[in-house]
C-alpha atoms as a printed R data frame, in Angstrom:
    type eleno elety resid chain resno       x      y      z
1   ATOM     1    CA   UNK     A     1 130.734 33.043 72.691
2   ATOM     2    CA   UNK     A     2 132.408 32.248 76.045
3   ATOM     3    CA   UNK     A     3 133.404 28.821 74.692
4   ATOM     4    CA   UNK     A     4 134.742 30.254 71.775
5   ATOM     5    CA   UNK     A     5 136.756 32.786 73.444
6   ATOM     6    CA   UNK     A     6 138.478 29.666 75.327
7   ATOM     7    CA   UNK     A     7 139.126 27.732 72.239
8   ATOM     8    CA   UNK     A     8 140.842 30.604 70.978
9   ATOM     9    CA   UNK     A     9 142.900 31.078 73.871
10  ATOM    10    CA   UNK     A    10 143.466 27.150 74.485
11  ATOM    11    CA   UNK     A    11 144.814 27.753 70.276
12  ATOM    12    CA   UNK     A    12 147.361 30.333 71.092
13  ATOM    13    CA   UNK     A    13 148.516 28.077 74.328
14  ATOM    14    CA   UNK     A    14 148.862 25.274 71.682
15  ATOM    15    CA   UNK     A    15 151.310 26.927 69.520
16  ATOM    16    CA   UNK     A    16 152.990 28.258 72.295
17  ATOM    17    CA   UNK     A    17 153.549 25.248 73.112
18  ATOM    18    CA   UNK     A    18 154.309 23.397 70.113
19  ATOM    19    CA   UNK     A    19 157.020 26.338 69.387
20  ATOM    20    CA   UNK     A    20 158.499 25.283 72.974
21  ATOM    21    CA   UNK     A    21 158.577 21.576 71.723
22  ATOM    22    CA   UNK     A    22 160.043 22.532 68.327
23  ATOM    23    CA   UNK     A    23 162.532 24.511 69.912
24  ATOM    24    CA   UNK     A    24 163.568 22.054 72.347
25  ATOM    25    CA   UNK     A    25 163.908 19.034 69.634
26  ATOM    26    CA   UNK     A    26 166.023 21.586 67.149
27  ATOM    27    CA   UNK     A    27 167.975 22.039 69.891
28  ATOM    28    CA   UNK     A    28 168.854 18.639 70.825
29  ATOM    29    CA   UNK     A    29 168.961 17.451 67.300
30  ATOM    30    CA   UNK     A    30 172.206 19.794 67.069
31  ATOM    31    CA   UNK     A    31 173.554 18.689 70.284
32  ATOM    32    CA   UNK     A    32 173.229 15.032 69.132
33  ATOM    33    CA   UNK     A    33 174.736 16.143 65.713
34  ATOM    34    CA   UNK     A    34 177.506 18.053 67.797
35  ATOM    35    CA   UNK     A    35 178.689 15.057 69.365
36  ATOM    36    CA   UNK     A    36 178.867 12.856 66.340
37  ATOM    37    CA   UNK     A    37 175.384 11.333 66.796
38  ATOM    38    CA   UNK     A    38 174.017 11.625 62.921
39  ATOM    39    CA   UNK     A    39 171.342  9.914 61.433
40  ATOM    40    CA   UNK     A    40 173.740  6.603 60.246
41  ATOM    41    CA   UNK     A    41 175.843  6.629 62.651
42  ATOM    42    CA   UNK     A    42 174.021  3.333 64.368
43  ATOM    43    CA   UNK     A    43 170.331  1.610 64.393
44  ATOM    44    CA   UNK     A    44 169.183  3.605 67.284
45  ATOM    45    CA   UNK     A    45 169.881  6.906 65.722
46  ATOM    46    CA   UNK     A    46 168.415  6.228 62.124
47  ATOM    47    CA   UNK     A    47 165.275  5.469 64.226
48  ATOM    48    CA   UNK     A    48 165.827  8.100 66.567
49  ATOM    49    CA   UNK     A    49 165.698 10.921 63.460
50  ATOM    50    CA   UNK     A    50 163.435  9.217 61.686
51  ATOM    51    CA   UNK     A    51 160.780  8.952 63.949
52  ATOM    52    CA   UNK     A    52 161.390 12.555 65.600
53  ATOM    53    CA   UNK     A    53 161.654 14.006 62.277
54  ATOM    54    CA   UNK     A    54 158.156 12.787 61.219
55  ATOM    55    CA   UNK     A    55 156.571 13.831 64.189
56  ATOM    56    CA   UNK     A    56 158.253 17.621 64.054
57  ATOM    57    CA   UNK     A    57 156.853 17.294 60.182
58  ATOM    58    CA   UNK     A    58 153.112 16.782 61.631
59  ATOM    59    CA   UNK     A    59 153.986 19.579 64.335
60  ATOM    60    CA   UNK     A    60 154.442 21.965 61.607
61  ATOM    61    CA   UNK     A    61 151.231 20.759 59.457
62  ATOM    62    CA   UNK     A    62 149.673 21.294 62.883
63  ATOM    63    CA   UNK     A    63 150.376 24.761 63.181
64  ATOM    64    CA   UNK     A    64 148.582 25.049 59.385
65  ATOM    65    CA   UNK     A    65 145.795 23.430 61.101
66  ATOM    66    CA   UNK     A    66 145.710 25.444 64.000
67  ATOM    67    CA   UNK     A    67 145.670 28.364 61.067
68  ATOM    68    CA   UNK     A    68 142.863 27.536 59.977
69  ATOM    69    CA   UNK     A    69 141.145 26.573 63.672
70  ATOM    70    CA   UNK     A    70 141.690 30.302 64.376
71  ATOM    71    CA   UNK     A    71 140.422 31.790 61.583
72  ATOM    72    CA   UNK     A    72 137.301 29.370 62.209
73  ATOM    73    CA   UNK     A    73 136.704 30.489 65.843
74  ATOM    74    CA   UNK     A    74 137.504 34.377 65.587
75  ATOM    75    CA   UNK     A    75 134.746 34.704 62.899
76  ATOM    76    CA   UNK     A    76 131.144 33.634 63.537
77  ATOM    77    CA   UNK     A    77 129.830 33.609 60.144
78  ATOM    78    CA   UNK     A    78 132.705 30.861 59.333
79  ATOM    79    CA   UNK     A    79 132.771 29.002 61.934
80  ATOM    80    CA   UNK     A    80 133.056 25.126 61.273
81  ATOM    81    CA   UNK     A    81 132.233 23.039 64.394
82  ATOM    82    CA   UNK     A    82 133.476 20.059 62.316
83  ATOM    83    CA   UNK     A    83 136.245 21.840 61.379
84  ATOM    84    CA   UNK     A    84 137.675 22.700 64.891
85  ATOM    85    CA   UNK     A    85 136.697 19.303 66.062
86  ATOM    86    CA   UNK     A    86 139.444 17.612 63.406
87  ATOM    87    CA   UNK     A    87 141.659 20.225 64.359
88  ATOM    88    CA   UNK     A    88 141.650 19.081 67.418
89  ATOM    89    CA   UNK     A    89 141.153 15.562 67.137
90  ATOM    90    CA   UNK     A    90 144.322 16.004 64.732
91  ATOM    91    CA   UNK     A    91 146.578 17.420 67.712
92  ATOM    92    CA   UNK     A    92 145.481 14.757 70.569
93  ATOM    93    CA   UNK     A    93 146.750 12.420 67.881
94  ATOM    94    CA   UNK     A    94 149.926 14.057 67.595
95  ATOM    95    CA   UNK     A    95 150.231 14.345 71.272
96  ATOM    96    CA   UNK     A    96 149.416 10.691 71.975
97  ATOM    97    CA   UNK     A    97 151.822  9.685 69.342
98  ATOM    98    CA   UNK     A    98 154.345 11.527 70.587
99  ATOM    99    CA   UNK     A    99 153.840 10.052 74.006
100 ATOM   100    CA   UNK     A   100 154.598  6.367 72.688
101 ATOM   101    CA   UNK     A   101 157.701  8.106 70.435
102 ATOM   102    CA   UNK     A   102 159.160  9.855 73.633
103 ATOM   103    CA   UNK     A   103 158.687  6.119 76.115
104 ATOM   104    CA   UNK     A   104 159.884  4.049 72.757
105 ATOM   105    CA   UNK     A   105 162.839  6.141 72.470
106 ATOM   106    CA   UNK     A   106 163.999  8.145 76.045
107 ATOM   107    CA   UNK     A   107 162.209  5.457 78.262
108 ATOM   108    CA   UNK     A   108 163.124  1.907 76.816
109 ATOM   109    CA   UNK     A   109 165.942  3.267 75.259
């Protein structure tokens, strides 16, 4: 149960987080907007939006997944150690991924 209760929590710190991250990109997206930055206005920023844009997109299928992690660990008739396991292989991809997005674009830039 223990381990449960920490996957739960370790959930709920995940969104947190991923709200943070979605806040934060929203936010610069309109700044960059704001300053005449759009998505043709050169090469860098057609990648820039592209690339951002399909990572937010997996943030938010994320939070479905982290959903349906929740309802797995908060109920131990339905639990699904498989399940959780994608779940969470599915957000260390997203995290690694955004890792080589954020040095491809802030870092080489």
């Amino acid at each position: 149960a223990g381990a449960y209760g920490s996957a739960h929590r370790d959930a709920l710190l995940t969104v947190l987080f991923g709200v943070v991250f979605a806040v934060s990109k929203v936010s610069e997206w309109i700044g960059q907007l704001g300053r005449g930055n759009g998505i043709a206005g050169n090469e860098f920023f057609t990648f820039y939006y592209f690339l951002t844009g399909i990572h937010f997109l997996h943030l938010l299928i994320g939070f479905v997944v982290l959903a349906i992690v929740g309802y797995q660990i908060r109920g131990p008739a339905r639990r699904s150690q498989n399940l959780i396991e994608t779940g969470a292989t599915y957000w260390h991809t997203v995290d690694f991924l955004w890792v080589l997005i954020f040095a491809l674009l802030y870092v080489v830039r």
